[in-house]
C-alpha positions as CSV (number, residue, x, y, z in Angstrom):
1,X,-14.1,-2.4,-24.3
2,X,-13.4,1.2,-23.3
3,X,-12.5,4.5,-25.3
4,X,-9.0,3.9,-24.5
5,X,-8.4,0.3,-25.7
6,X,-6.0,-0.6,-29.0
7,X,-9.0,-2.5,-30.5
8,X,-11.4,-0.2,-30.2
9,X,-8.9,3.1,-31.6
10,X,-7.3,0.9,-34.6
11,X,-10.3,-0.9,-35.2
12,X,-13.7,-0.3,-33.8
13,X,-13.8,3.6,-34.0
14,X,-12.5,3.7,-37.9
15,X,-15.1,1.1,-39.0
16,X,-17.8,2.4,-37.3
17,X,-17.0,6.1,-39.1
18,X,-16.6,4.8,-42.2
19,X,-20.3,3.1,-41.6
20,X,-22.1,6.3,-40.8
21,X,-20.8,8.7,-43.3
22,X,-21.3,5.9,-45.8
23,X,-24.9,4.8,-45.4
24,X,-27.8,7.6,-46.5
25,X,-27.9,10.8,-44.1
26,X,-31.8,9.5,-43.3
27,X,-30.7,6.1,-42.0
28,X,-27.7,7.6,-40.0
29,X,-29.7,7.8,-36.8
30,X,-29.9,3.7,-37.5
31,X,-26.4,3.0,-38.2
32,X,-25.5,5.1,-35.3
33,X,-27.9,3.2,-33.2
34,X,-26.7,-0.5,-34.3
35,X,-22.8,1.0,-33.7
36,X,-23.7,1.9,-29.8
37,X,-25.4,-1.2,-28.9
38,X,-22.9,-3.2,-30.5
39,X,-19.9,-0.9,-28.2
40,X,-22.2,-1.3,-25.1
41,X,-22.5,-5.1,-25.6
42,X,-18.6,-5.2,-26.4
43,X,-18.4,-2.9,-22.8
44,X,-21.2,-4.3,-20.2
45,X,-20.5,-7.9,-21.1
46,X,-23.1,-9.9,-19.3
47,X,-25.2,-6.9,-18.3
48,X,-25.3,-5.9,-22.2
49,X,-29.4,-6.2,-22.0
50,X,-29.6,-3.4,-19.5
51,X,-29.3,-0.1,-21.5
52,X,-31.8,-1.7,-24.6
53,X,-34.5,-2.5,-22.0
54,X,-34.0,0.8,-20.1
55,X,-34.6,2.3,-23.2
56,X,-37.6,0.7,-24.2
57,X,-38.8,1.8,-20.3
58,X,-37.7,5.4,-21.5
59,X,-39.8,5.1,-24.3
60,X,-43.1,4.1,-22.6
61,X,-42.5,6.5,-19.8
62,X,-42.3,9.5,-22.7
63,X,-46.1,9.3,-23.5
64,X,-47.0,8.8,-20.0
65,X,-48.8,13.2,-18.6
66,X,-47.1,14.8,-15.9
67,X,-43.5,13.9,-14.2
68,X,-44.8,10.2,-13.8
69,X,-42.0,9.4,-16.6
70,X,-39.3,11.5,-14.7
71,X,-39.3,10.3,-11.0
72,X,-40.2,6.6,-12.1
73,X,-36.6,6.8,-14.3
74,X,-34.6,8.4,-11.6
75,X,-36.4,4.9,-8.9
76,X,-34.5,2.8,-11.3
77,X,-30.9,3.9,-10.1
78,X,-31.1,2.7,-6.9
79,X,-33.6,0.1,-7.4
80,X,-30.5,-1.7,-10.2
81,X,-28.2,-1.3,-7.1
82,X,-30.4,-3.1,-4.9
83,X,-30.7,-6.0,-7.1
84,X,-26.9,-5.9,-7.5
85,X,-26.7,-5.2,-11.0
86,X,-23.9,-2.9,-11.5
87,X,-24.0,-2.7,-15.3
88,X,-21.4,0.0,-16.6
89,X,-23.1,3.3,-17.8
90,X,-26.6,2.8,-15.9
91,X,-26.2,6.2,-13.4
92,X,-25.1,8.1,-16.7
93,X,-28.3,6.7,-18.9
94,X,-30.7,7.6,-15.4
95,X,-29.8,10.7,-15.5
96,X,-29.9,11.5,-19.4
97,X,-33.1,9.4,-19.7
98,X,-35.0,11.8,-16.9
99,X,-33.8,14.4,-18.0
100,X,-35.2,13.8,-21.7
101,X,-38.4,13.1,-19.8
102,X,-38.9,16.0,-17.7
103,X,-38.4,18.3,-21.1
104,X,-41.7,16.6,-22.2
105,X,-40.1,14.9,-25.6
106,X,-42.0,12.3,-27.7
107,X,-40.1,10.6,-29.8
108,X,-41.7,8.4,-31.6
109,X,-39.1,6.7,-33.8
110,X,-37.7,4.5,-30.8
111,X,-34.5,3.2,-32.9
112,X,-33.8,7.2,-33.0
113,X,-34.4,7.4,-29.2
114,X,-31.7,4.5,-28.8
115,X,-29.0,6.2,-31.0
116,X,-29.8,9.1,-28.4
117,X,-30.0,7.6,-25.1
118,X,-27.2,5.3,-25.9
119,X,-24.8,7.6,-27.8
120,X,-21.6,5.5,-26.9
121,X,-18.7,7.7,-26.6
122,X,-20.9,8.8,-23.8
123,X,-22.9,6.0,-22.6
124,X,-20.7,5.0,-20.0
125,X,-19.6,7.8,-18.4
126,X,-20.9,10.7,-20.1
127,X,-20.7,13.8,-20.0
128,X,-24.2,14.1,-19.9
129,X,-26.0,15.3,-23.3
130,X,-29.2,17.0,-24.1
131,X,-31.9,15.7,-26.3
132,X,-32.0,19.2,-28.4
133,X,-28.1,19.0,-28.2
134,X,-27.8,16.0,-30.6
135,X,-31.5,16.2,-32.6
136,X,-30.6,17.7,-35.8
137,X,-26.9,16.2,-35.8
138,X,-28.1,13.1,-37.3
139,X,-29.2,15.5,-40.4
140,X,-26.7,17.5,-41.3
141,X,-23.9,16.9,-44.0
142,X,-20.6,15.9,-42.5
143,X,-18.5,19.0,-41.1
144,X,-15.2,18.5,-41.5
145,X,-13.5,21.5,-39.8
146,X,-16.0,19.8,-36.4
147,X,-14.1,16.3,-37.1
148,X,-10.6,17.7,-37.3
149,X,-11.3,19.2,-34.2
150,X,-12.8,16.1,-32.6
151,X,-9.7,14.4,-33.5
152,X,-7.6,16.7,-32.1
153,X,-9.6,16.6,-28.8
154,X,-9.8,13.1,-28.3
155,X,-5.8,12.7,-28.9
156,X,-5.5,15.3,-26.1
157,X,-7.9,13.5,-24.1
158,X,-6.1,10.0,-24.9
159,X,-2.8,12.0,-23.3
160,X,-4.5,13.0,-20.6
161,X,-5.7,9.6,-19.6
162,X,-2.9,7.1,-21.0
163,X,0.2,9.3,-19.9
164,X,-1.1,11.5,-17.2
165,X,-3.7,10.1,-15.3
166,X,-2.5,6.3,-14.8
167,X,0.7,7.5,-13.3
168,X,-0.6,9.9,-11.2
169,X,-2.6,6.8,-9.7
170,X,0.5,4.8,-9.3
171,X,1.9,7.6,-7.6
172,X,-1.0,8.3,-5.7
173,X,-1.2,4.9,-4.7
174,X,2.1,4.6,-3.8
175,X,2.1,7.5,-1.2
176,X,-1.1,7.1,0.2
177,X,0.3,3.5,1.5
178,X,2.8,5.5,3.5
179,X,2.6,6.3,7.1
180,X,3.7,10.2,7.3
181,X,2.9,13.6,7.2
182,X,4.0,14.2,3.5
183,X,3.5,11.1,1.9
184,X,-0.4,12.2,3.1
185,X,0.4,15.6,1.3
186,X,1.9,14.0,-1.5
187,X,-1.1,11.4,-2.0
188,X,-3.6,14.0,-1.9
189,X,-1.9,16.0,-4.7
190,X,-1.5,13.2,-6.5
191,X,-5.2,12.2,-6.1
192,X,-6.6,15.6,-7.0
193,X,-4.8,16.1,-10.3
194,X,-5.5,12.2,-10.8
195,X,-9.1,12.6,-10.8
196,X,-9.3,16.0,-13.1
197,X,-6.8,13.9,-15.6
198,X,-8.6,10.9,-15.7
199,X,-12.1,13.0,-15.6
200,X,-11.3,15.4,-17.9
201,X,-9.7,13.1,-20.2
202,X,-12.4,10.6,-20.7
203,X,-14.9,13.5,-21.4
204,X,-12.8,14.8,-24.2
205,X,-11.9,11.3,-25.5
206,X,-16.0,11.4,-25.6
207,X,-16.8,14.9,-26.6
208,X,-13.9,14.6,-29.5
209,X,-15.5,11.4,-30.7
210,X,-19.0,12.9,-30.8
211,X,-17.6,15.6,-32.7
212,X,-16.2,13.3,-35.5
213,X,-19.7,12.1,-35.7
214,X,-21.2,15.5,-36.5
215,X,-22.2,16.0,-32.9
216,X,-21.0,19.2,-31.2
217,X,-21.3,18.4,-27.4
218,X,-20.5,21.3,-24.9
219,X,-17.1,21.2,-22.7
220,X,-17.5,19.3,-19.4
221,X,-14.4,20.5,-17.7
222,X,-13.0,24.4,-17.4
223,X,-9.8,24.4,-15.5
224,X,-11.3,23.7,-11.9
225,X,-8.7,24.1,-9.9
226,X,-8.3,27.9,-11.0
227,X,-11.4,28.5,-9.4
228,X,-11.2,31.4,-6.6
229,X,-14.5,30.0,-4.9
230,X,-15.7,26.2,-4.0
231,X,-19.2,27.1,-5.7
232,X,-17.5,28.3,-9.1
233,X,-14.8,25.2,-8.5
234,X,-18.0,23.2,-9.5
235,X,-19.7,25.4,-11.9
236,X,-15.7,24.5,-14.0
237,X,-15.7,20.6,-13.0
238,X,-18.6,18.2,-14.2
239,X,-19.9,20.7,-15.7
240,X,-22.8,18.5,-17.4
241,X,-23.5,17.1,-13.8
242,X,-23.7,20.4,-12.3
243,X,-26.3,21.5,-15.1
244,X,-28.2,18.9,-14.7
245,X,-28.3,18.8,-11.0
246,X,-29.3,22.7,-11.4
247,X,-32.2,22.6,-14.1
248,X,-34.1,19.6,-12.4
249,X,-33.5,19.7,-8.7
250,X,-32.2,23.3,-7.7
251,X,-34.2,25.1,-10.0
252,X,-37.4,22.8,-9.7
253,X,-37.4,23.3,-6.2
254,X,-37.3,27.0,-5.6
255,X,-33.4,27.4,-5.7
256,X,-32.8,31.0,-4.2
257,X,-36.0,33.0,-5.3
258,X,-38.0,32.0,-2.1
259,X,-35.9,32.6,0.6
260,X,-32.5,31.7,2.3
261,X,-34.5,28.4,4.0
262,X,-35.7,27.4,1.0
263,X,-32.2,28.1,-1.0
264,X,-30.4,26.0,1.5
265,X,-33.2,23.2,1.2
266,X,-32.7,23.3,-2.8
267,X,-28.9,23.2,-2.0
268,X,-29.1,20.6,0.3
269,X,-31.2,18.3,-2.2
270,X,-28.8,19.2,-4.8
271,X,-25.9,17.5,-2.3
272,X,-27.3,15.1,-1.1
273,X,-28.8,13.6,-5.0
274,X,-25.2,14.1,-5.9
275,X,-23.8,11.7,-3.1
276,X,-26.2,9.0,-3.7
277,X,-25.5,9.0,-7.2
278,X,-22.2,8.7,-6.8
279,X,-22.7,5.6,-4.2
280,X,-24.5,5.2,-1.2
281,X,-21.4,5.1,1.2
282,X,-21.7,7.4,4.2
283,X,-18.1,8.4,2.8
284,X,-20.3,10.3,0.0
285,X,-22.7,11.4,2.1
286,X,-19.8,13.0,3.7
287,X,-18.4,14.4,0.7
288,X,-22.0,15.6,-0.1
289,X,-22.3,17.2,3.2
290,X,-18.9,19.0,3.6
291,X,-19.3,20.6,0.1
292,X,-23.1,21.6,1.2
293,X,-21.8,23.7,4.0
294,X,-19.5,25.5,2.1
295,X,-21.3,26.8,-0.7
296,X,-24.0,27.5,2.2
297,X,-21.9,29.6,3.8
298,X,-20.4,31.4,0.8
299,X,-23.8,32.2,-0.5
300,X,-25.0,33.0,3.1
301,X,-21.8,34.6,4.5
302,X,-19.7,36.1,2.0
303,X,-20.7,39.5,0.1
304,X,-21.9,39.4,-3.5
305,X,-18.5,39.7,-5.6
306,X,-16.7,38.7,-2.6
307,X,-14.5,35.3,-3.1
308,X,-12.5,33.2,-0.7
309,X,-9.5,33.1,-3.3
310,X,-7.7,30.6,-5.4
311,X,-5.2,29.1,-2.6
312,X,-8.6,28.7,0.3
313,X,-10.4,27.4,-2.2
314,X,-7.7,24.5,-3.3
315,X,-7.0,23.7,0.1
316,X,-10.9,23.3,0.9
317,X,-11.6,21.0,-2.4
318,X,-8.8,19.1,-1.6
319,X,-9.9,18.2,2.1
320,X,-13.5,17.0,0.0
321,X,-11.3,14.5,-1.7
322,X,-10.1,12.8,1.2
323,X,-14.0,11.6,1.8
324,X,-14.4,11.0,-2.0
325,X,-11.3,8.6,-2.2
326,X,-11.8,7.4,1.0
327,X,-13.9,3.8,1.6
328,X,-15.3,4.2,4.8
329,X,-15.3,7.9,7.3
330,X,-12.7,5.9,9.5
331,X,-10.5,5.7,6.7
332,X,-11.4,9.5,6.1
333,X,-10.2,10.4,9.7
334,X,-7.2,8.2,9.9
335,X,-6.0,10.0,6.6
336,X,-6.5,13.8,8.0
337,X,-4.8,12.3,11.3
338,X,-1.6,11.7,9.3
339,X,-2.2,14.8,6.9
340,X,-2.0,17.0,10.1
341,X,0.2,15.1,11.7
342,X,-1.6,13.7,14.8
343,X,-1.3,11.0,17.2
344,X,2.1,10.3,17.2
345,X,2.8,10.3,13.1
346,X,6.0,11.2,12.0
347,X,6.5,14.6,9.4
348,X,8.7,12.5,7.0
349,X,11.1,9.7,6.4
350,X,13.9,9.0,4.1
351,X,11.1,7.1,1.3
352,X,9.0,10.0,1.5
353,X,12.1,12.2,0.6
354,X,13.2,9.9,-2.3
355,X,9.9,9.0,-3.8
356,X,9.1,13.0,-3.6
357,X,12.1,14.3,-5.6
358,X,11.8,11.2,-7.9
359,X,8.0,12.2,-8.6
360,X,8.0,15.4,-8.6
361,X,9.1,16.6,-11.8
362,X,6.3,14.5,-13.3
363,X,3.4,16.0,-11.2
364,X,4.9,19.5,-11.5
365,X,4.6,18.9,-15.2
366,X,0.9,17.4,-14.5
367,X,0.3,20.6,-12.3
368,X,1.5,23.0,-15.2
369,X,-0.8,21.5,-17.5
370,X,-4.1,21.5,-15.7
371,X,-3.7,25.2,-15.9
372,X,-5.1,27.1,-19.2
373,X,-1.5,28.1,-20.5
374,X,-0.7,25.1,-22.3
375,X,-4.2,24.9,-24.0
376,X,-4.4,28.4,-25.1
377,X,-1.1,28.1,-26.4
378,X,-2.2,25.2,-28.9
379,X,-5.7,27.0,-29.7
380,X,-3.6,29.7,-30.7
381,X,-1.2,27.7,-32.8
382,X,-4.0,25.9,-34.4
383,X,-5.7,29.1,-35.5
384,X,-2.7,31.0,-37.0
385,X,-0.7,28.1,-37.9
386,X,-2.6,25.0,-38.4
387,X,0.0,22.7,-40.6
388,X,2.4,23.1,-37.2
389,X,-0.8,21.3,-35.4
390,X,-0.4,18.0,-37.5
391,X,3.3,16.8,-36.6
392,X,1.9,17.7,-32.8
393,X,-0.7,15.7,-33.5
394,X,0.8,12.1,-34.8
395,X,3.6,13.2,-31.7
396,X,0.6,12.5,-29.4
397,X,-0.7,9.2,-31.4
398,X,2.6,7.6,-31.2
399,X,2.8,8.7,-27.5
400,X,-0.6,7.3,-26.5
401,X,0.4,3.9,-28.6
402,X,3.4,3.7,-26.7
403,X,1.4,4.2,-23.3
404,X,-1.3,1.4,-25.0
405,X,2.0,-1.1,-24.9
406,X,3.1,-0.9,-21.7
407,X,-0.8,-1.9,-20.8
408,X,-2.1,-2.2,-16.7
409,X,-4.1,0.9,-17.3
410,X,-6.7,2.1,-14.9
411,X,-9.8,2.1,-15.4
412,X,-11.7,5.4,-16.0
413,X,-12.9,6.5,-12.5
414,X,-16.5,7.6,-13.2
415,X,-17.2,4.5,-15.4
416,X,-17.7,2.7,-11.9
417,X,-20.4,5.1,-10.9
């Protein structure tokens, strides 16, 4: 089962709200907790033990001094990949579990800790939460200008997913099994806004149902591709990620108050956690790498205030995409070979011409609303007239049901990681 699914929209997420907000506020934590391993077992299938028994491991690890608790979580990612367990949600859970670990918490009540740990609009593919964040969430009275907003974010979510995302993949797909010049273009257009769709959508589907739960989870996503450097392009995408990669490897490790060698060592370990995580391909490491060197040499080259500028900056983050779609670094290279057009590959033919001007009034509209102008525009709308919100609103419900019938959806992206 995923956030996406009929079943789990028509049926799963109404009963399971009308379960929290109808048992006692004190036993909320336990309802909550019985909902997410019931969605996890419903999600991992066979694997549904792994999450329970990681969190009992959380648990003893809590009361054990020092950072014992913390580096003996994070051994457990690639230690599940070694065994070949490849449970849905596991790299997520790692990294929440350590970092509830490293900030020295003690829960005691380890039903409480589950409901936490294995918070399931975010269990599988996060965005990655804070202990603190969701604490005193399980306390408070239900907020209903937080839920209405929830709902709202996890319809736009559910359209960025179900009617965006899936046909950028088809189209991606589609171009990227050409053999010239601009179906190479076109596929790694396609890709990029894929990924932010799909991405972005799944963490508002999650953040929006957090929200209708009482919990008010930061945003993961703010408009990447905006960005007029490659290190703010990735202080706007994962945001959660990036934090978390910040406060407990960058940070921890001297980041850049000891010294340009120890700054690009800190860098460099941020990098090269963030490939593995991801997989341990040596088309990550790739990915890993050429991202290092350029936020290296924008923080070691490039005047303070000084930024490359929003068209460099797209061109570079989408050259890091080829490795991160890519299986293998032959692959990689046999992709930039057609994007540049090398050895003998042709600019264009006729397909390219016809599948172009037959998809490109979809990802133009794609393109258009990966920018802010569309969101501000509804923000706006919902603050000075909010009844003009609600027809919007069941437009985008019957839109996502109609994208639920046609079915063959792909799955999220980052769920696989």
């Amino acid at each position: 089962m995923t956030l996406y699914t009929a079943f789990f929209l028509l049926g799963f997420l109404p009963i399971s709200v009308i379960v929290y907000y109808a048992v006692p506020r004190r036993a909320r934590y336990a309802a909550l907790c019985a909902i997410d391993l019931v969605f996890y077992a419903l999600a991992a299938g066979k694997f549904f033990w792994i999450l329970p028994l990681f969190t009992l491991v959380t648990y003893g690890l809590s009361f054990v001094k020092g950072r014992v608790g913390f580096f003996g979580m994070l051994a457990i990612l690639p230690l599940t990949r070694l065994c070949g367990i490849s449970a849905v949600g596991v790299s997520f859970f790692v990294l929440r579990a350590a970092a509830y670990l490293y900030d020295g918490h003690r829960e005691k009540n380890f039903v409480r800790l589950c409901a936490f740990l294995c918070l399931f609009p975010t269990v599988t593919a996060g965005p990655l939460t804070r202990y603190d964040a969701l604490r005193d969430g399980f306390d408070k009275p239900a907020n209903y200008p937080l839920i209405e907003r929830g709902i709202l974010l996890a319809l736009a979510g559910l359209v960025k997913k179900l009617f965006f995302a899936d046909a950028l993949y088809a189209a991606f797909a589609q171009f990227h099994a050409g053999g010239t010049a601009l179906s190479a273009v076109a596929a790694l257009l396609c890709y990029a806004l894929y990924i932010y769709f799909d991405f972005s959508g799944y963490s508002d589907i999650a953040i929006g149902i957090a929200a209708v739960f009482g919990f008010d989870l930061p945003k993961n996503f703010d408009h990447p591709y905006l960005s007029r450097s490659v290190g703010e392009f990735f202080r706007r995408w994962h945001i959660s990620l990036g934090t978390w990669l910040r406060d407990y490897v960058y940070i921890p490790l001297g980041g850049s108050r000891r010294g340009k060698g120890r700054m690009l060592l800190s860098l460099g370990s941020v990098w090269l956690t963030s490939a593995l995580w991801h997989g341990s391909t040596l088309s990550y490491l790739l990915w890993g790498g050429w991202f290092f060197c350029l936020i290296a040499a924008e923080k070691l080259l490039l005047p303070r205030g000084v930024h490359l500028g929003h068209v460099s900056t797209l061109a570079l983050v989408l050259i890091g995409w080829v490795f991160f779609f890519s299986k293998t670094p032959a692959a990689a290279f046999a992709f930039f070979e057609r994007l540049f057009c090398l050895g003998g590959t042709l600019l264009y033919c006729r397909a390219d011409l016809y599948n172009g001007m037959r998809q490109f009034p979809f990802v133009l509209l794609a393109a258009f609303c990966a920018t802010p102008i569309l969101h501000n525009a509804l923000c706006a709308l919902y603050r000075r007239k909010k009844v003009l919100i609600y027809p919007l609103a069941a437009a985008a419900f019957a839109l996502v049901l109609s994208c639920l019938a046609v079915g063959a959806h792909q799955p999220f992206l980052y769920a696989s990681f």
